[in-house]
Backbone as a printed PyTorch tensor [residue, N CA C, xyz], in Angstrom:
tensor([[[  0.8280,  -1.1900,   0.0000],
         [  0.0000,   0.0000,   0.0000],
         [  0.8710,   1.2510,   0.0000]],

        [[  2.1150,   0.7860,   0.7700],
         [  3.1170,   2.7820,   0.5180],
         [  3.2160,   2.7460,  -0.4250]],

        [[  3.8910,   1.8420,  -1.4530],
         [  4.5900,   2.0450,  -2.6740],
         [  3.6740,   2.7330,  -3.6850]],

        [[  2.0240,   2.2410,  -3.7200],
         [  1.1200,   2.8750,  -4.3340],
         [  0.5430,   4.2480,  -3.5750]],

        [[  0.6040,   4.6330,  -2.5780],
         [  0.8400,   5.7820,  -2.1490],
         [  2.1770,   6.8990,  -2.4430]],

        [[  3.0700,   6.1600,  -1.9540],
         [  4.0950,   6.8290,  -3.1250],
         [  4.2230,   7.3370,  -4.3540]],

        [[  3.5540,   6.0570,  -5.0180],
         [  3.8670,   6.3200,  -6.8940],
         [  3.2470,   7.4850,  -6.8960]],

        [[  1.6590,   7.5480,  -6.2530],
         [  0.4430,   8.7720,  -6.4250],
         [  0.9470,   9.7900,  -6.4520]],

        [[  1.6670,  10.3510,  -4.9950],
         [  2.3760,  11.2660,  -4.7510],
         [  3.0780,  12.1030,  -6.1080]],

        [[  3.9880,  11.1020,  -5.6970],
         [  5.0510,  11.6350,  -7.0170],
         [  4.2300,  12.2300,  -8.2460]],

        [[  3.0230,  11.1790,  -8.9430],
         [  2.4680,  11.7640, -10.1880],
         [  1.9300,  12.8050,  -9.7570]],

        [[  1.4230,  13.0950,  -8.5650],
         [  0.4930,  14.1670,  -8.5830],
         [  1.5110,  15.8520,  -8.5870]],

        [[  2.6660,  15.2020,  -7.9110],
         [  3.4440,  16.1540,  -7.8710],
         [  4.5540,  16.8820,  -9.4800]],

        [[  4.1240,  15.8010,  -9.8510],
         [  4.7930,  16.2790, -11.3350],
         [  3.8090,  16.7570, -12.0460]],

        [[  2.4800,  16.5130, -11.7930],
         [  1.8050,  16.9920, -12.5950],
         [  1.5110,  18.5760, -11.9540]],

        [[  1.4660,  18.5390, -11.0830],
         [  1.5380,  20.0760, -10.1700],
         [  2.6540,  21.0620, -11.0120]],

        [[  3.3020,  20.3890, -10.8310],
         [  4.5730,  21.4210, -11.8610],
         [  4.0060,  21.5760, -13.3540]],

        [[  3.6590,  20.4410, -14.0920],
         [  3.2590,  20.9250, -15.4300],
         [  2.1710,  21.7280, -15.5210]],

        [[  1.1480,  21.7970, -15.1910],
         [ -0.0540,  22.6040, -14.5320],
         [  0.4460,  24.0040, -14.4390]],

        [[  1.3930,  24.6020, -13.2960],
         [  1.6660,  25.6920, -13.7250],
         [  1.9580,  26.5090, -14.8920]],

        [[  2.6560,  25.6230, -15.7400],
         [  2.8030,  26.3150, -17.1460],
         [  1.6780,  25.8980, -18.4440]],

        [[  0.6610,  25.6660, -17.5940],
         [ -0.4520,  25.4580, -18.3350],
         [ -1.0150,  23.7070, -18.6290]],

        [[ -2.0610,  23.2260, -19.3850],
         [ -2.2600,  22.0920, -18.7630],
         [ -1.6850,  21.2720, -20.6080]],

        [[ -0.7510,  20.7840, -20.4540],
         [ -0.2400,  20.1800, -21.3740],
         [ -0.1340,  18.6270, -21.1890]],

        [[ -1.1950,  18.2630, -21.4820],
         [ -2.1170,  16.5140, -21.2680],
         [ -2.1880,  16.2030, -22.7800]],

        [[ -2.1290,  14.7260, -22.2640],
         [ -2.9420,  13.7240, -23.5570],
         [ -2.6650,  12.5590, -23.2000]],

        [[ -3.2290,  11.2310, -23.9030],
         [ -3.7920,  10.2230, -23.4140],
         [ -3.0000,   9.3320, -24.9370]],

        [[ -2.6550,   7.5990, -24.7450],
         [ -2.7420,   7.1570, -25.6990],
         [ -2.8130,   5.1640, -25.2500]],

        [[ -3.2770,   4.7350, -26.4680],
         [ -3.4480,   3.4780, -25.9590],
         [ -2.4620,   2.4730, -27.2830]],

        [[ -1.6860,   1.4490, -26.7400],
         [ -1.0040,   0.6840, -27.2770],
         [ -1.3830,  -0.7630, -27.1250]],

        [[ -0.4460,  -1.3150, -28.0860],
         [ -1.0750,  -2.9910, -27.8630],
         [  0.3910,  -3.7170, -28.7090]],

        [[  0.7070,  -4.5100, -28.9700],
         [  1.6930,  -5.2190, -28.9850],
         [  2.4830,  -6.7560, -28.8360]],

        [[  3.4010,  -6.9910, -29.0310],
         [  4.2650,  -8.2770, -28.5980],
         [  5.3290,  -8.3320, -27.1500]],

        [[  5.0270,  -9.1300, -26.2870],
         [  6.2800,  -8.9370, -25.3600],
         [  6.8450, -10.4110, -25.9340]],

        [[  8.1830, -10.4740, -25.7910],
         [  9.1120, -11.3310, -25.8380],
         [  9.8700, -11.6150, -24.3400]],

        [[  9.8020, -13.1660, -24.5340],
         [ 10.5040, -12.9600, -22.8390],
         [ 12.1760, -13.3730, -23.5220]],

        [[ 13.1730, -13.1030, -22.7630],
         [ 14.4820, -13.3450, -22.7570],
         [ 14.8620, -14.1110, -21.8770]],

        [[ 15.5770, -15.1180, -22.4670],
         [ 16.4650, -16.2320, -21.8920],
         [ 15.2020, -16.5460, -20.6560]],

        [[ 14.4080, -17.1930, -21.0180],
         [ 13.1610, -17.4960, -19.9910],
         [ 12.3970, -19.3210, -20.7380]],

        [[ 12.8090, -20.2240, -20.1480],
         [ 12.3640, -21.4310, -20.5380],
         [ 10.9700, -21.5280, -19.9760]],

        [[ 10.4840, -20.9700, -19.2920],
         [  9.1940, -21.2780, -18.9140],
         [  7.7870, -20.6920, -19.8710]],

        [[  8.0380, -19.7330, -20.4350],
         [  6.8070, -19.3690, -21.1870],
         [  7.2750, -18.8120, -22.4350]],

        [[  6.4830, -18.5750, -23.2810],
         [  6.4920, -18.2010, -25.0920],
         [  5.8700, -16.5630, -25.0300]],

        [[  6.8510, -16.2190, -26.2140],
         [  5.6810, -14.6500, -26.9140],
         [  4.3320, -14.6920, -26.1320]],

        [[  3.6970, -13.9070, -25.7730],
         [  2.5300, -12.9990, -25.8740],
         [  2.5270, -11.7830, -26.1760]],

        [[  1.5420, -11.2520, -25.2960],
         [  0.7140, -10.0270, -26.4130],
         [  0.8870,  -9.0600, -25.2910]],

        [[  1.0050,  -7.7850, -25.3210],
         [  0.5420,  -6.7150, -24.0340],
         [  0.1590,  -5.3120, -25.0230]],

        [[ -0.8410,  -5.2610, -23.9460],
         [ -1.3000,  -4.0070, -24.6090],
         [ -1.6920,  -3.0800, -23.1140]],

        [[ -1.7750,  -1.5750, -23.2340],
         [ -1.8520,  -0.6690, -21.9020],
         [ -2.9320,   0.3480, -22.9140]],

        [[ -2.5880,   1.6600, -21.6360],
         [ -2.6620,   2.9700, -21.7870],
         [ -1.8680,   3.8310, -20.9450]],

        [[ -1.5900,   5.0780, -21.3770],
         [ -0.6600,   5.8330, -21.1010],
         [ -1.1700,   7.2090, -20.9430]],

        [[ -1.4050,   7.8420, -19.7390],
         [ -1.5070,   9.2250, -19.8410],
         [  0.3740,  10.1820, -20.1560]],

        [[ -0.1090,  11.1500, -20.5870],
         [  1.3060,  12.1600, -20.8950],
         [  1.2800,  13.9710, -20.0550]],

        [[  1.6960,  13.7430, -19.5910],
         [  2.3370,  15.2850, -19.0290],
         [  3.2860,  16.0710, -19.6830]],

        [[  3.3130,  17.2590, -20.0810],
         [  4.4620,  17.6570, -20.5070],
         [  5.1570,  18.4920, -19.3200]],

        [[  6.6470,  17.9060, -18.9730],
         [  6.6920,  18.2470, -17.2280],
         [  7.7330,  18.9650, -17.9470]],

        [[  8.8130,  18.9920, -18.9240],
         [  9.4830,  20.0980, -18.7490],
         [ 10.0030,  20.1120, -20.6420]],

        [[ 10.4910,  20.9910, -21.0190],
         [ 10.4220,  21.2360, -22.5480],
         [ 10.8790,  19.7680, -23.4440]],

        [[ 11.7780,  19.0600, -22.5530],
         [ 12.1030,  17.7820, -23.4630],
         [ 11.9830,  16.6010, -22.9400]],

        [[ 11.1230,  16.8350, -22.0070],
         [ 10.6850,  15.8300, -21.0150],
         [  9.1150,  15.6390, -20.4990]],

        [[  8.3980,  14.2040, -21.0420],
         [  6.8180,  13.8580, -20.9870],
         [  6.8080,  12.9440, -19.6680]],

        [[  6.3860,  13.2350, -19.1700],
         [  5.8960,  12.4290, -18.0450],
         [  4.5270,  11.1260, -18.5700]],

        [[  4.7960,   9.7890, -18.0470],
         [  3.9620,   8.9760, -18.5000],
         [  3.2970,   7.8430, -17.4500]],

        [[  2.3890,   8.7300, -16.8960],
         [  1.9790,   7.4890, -16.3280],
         [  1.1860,   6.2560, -16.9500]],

        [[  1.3420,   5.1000, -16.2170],
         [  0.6540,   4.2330, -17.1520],
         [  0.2390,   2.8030, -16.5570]],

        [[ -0.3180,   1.9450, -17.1230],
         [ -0.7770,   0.8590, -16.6680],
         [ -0.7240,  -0.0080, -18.1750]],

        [[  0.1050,  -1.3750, -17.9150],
         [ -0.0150,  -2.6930, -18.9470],
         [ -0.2600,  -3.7550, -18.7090]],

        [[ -0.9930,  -4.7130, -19.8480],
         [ -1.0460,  -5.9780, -18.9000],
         [ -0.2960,  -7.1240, -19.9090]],

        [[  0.1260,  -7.8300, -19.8040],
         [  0.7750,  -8.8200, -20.7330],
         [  0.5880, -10.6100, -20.2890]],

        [[ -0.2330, -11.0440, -21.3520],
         [ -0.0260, -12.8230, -21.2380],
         [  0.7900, -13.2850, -21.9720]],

        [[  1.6240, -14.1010, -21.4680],
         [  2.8870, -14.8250, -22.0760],
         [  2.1220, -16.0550, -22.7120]],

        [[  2.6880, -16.6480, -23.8140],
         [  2.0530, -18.0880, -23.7950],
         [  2.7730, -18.7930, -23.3290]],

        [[  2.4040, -20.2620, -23.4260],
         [  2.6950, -21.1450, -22.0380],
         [  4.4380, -21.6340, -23.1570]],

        [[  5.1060, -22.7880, -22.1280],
         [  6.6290, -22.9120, -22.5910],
         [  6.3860, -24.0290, -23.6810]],

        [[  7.3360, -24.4960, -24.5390],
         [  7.1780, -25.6130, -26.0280],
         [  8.3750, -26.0800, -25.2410]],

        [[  8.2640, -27.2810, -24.5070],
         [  8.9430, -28.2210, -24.6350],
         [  9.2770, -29.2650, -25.0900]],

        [[ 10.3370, -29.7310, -25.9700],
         [ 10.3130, -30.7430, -27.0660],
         [ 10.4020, -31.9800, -26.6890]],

        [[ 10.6780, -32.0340, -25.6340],
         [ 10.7060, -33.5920, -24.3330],
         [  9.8330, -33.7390, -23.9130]],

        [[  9.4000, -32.8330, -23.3640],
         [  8.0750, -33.3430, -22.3500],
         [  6.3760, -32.6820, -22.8020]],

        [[  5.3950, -33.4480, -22.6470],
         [  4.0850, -32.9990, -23.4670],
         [  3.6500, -31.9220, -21.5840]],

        [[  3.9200, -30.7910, -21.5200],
         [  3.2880, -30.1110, -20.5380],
         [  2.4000, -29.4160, -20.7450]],

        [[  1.0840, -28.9730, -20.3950],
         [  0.1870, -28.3020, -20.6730],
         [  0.1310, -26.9160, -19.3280]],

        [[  0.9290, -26.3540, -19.8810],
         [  1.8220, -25.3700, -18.7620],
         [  1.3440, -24.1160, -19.6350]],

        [[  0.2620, -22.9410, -18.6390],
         [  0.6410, -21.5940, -19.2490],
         [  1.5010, -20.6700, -19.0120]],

        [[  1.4530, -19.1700, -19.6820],
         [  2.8250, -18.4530, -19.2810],
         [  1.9370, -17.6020, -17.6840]],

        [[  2.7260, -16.7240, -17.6890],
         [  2.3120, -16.1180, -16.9450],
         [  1.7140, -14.3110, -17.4580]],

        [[  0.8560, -14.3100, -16.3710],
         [  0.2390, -12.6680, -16.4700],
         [  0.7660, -11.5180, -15.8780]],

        [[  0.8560, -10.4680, -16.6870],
         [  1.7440,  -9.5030, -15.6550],
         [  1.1610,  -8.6590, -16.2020]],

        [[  0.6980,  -7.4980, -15.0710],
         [  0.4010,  -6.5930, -14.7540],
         [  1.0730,  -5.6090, -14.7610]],

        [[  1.5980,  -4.2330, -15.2500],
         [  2.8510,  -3.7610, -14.7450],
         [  1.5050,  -2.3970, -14.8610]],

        [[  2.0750,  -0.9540, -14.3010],
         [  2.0390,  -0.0430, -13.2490],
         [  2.7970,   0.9430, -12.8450]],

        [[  3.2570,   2.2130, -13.2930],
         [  4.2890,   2.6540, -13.1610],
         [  4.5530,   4.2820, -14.2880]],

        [[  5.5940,   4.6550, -13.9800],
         [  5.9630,   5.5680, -14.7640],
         [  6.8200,   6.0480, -15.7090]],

        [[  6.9230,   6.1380, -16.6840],
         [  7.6690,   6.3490, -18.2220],
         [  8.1140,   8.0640, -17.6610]],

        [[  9.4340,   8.5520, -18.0680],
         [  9.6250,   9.6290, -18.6210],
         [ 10.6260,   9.8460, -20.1130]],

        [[  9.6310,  10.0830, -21.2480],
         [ 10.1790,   9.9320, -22.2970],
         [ 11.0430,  11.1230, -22.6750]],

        [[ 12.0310,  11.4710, -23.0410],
         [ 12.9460,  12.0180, -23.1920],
         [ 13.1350,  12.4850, -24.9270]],

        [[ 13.0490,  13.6500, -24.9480],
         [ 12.6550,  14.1030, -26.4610],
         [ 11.5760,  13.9000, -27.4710]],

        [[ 10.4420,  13.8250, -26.3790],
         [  9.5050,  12.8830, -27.4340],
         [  8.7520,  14.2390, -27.5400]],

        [[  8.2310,  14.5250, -28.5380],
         [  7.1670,  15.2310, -28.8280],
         [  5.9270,  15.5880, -28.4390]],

        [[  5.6530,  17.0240, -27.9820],
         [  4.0320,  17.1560, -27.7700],
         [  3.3360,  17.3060, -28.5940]],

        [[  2.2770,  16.6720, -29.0880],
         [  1.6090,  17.3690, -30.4070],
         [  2.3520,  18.0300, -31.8300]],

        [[  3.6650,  17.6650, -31.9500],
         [  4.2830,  17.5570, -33.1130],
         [  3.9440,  17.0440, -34.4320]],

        [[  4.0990,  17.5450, -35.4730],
         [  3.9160,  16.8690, -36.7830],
         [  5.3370,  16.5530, -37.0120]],

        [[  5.1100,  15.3320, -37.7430],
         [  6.2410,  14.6200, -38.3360],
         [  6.8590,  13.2970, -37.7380]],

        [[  8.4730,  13.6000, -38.1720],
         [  8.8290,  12.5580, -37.8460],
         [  9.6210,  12.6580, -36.4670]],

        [[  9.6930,  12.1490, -35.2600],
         [ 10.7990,  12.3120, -34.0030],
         [ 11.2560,  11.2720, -33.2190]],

        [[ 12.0220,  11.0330, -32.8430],
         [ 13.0530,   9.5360, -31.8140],
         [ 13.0520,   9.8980, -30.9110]],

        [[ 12.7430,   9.4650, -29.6770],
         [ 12.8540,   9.5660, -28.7650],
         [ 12.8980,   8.7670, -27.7510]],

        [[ 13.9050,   8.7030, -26.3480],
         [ 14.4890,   7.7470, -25.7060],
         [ 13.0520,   7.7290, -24.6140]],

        [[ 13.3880,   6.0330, -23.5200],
         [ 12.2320,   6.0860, -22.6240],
         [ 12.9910,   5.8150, -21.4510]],

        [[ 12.8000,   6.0370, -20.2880],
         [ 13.2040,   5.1400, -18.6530],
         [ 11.9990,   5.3960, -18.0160]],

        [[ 12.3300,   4.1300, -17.6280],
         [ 10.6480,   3.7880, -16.9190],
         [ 10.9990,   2.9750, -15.2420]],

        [[ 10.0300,   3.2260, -14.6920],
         [ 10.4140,   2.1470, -13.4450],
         [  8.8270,   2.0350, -12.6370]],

        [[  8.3150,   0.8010, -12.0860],
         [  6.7720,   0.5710, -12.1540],
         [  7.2300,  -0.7840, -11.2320]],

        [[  5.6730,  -1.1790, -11.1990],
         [  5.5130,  -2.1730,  -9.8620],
         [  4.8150,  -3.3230, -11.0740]],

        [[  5.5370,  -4.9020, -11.2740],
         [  5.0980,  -5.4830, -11.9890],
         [  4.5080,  -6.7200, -11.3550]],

        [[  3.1480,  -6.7520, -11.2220],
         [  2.6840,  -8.0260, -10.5020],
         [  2.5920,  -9.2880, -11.9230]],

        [[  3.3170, -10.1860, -11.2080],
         [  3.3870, -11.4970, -11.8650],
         [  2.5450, -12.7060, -11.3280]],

        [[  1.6320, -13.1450, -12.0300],
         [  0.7480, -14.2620, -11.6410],
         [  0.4890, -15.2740, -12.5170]],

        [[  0.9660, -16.8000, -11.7210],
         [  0.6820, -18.0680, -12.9350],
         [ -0.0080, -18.8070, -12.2420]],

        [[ -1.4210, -18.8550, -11.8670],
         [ -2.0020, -19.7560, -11.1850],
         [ -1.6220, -21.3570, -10.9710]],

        [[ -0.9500, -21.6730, -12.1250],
         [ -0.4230, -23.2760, -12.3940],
         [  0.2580, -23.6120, -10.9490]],

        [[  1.2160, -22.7900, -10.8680],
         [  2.3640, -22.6690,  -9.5710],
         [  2.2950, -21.6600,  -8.8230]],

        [[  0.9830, -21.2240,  -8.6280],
         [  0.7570, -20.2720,  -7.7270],
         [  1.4450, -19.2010,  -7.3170]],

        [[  1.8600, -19.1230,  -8.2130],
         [  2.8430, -17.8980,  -8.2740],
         [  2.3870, -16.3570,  -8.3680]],

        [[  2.3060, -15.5430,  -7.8710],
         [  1.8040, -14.0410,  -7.7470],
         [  2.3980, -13.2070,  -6.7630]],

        [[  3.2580, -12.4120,  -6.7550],
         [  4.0030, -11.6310,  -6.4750],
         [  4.1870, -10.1750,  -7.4150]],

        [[  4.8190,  -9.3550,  -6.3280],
         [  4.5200,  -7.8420,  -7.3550],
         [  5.8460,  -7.3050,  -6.8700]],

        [[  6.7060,  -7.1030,  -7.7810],
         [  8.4000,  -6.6140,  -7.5400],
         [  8.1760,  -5.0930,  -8.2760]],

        [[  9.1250,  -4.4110,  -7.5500],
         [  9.3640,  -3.1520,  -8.5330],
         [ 10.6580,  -3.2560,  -9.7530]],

        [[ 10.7200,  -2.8450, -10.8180],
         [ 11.1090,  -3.4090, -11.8830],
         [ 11.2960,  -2.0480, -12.6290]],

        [[ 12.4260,  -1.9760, -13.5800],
         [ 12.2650,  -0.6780, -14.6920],
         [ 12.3920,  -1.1250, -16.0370]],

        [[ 12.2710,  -0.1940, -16.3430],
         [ 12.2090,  -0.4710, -18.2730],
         [ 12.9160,   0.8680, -18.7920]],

        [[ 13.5880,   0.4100, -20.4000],
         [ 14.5150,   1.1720, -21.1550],
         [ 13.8070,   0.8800, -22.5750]],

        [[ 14.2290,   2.3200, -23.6940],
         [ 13.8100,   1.7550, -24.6180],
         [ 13.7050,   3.1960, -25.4690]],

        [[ 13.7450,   2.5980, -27.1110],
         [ 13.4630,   3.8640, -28.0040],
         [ 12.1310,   3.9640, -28.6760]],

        [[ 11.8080,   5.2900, -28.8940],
         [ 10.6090,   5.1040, -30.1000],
         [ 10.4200,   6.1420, -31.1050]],

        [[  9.5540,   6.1600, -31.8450],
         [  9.3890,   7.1260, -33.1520],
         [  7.7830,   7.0010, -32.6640]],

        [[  7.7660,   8.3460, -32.8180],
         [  6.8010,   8.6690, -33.0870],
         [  6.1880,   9.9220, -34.5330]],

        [[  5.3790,   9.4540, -35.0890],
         [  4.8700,  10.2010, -36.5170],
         [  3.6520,  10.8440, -35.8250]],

        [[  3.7560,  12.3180, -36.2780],
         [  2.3900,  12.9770, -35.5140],
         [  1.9160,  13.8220, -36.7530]],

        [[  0.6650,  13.4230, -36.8180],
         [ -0.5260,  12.9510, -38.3530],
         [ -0.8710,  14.6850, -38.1570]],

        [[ -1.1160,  15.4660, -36.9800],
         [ -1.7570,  16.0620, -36.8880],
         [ -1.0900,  17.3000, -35.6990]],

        [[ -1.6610,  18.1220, -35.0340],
         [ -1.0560,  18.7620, -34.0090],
         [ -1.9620,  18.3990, -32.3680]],

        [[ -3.0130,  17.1810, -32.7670],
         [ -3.4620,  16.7060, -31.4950],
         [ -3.2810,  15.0130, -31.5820]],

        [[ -3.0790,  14.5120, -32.7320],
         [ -2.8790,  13.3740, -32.9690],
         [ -1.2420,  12.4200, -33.4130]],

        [[ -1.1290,  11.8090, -33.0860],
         [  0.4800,  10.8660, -33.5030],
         [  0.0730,   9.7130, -33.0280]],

        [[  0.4640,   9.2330, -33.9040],
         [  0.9760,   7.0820, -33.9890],
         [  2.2040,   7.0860, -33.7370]],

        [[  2.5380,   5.9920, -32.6240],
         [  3.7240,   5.9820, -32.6890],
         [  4.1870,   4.1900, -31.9460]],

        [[  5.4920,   4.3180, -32.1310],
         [  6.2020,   2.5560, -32.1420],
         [  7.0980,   2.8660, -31.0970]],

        [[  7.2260,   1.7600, -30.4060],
         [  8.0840,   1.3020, -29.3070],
         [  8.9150,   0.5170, -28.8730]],

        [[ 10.1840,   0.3200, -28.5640],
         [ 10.8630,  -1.0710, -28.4780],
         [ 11.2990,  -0.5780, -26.9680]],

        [[ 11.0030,  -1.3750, -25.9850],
         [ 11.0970,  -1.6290, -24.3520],
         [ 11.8200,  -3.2600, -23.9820]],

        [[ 12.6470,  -2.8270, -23.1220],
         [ 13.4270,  -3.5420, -22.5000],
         [ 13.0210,  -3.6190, -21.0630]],

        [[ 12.2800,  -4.2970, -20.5190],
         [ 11.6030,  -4.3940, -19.0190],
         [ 12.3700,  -5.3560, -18.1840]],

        [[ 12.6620,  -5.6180, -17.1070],
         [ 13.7300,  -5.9910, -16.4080],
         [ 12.9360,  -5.8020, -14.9640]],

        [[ 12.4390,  -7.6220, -14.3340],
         [ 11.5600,  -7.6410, -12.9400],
         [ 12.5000,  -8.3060, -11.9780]],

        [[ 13.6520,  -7.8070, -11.1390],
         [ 14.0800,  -7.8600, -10.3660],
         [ 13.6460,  -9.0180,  -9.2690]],

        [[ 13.7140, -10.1770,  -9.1680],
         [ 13.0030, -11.2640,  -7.8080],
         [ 13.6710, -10.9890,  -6.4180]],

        [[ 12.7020, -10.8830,  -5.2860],
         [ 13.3270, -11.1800,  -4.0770],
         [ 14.6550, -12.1890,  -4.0480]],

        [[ 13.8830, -13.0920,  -4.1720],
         [ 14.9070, -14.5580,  -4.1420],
         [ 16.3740, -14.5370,  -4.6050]],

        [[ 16.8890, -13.4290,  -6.0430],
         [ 17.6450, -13.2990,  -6.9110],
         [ 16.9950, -13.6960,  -8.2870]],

        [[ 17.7340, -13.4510,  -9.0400],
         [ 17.6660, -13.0670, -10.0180],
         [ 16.2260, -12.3440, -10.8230]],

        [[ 16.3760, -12.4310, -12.1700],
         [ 15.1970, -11.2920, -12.8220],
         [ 14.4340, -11.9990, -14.0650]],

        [[ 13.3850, -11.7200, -14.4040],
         [ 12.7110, -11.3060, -15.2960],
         [ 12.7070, -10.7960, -16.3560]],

        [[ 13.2290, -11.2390, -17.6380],
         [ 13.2810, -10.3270, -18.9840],
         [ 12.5820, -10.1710, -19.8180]],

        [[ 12.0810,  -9.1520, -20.5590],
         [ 11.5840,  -9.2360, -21.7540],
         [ 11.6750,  -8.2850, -23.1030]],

        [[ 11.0150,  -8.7200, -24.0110],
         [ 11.8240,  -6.5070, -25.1340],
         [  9.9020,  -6.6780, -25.4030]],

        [[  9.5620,  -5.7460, -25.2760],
         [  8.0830,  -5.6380, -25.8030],
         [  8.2480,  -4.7790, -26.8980]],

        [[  7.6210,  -4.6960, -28.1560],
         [  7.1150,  -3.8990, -29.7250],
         [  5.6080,  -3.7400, -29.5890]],

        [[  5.9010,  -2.4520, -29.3470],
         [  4.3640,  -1.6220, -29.3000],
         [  3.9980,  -0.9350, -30.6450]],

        [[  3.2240,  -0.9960, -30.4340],
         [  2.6750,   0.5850, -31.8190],
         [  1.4090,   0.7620, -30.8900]],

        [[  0.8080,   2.3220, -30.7980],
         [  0.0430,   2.8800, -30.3000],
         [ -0.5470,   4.3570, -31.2190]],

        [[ -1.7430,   4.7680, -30.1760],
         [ -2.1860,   6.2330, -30.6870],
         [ -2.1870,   6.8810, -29.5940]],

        [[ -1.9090,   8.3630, -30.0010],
         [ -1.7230,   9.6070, -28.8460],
         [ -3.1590,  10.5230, -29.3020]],

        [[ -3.5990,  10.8000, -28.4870],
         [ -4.6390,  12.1150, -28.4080],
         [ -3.6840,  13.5010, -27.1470]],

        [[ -3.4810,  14.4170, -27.9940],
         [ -3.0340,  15.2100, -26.8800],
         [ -4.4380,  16.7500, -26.9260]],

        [[ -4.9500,  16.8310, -25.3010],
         [ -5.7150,  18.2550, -24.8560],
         [ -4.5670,  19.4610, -24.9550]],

        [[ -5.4600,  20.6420, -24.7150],
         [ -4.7540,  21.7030, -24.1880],
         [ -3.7110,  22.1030, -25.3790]],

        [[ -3.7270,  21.8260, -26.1480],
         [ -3.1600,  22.2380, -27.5320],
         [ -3.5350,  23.6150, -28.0690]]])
């Protein structure tokens, strides 16, 4: 319960700062492939979120956000298992770095992220929620001066109590609506 008291905090407080220089919002929703890395237990799935955007300082978007991702279950060539992947939840905050507000055209821009990723495989009862960050580039094409499509490549990284981590690269493509334009 702190940590989600925390996260609040913080967003509310960054958004306090962007607010003063006026309300520079927008909203976008993605969907996608996660890939897990060096992970024998489960296959490709799918994740898809949404993302609110702040513009907190001239080259810097604030992103809060929420994703959810099902892995499919593992292909083992030995053994016939009827094993699924697991579900993860992730939660957390993006600050994208050169990315565009309401821009036309073409722009690159870097991501660091860090969020609370609950992992659950009912098979092995497994459900736990680690804090975890993510890295990553994207392009975004903006169609319009309230609208842009844009692509994602994320590197997410879930840290275990126990030791060791969690890998995956997720490929997004999404849409942005930005207010206050």
């Amino acid at each position: 319960m702190r940590k989600v008291i925390t996260l609040t905090v913080a967003m509310l407080l960054l958004y306090s700062s962007a607010a003063a220089v006026g309300p520079r919002l927008g909203a976008g929703v993605y969907g996608g492939l996660d890939i897990p890395i060096i992970q024998d237990d489960q296959a490709q799935g799918t994740i898809f979120g949404i993302r609110g955007k702040i513009k907190a300082l001239p080259i810097v978007t604030v992103e809060p956000r929420i994703s959810f991702t099902s892995f499919g279950g593992p292909d083992y060539e030995d053994f016939d298992l009827d094993m699924e992947g697991s579900k993860v939840t992730s939660y957390g905050v993006d600050a994208a770095f050169g990315a565009p507000f309401g821009a036309t055209g073409f722009n690159l821009f870097g991501v660091l992220g860090a969020g609370f990723y609950k992992v659950k495989r009912d098979q092995t009862n497994q459900d736990e929620t680690n804090l975890g960050w993510s890295a990553g580039l994207g392009l975004a094409i903006g169609l319009a001066p309230m609208v842009s499509v844009e692509a994602r490549g994320m590197l997410h990284v879930i840290p275990y109590d126990e030791g060791g981590s969690a890998k995956s690269v997720s490929a997004t493509a999404g849409l942005n609506y930005y207010f206050g334009m």
